[in-house]
C-alpha positions in Angstrom: -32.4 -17.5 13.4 -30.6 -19.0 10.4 -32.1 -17.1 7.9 -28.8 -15.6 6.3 -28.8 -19.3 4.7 -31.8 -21.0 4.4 -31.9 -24.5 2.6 -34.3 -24.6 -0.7 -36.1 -27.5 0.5 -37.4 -25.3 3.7 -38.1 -22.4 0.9 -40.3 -25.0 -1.1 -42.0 -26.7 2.4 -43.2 -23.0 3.0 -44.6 -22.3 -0.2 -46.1 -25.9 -0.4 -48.0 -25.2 3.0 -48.8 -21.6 1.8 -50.1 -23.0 -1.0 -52.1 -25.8 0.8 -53.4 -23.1 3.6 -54.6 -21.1 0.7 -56.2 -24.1 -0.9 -58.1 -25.1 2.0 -59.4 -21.1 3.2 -60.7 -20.9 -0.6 -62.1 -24.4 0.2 -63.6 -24.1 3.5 -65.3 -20.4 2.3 -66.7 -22.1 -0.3 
């Protein structure tokens, strides 16, 4: 795995879809 040097835009693509996931559990529960 290359994760010795990861780019920022995969760093911000996994918070995005964290984000989102989270969104949408909160959502869904509701």
């Amino acid at each position: 795995m290359l994760s010795h040097k990861m780019p920022k835009s995969i760093w911000y693509f996994l918070i995005l879809t964290g984000a989102v996931s989270t969104f949408v559990a909160c959502t869904g529960v509701s």
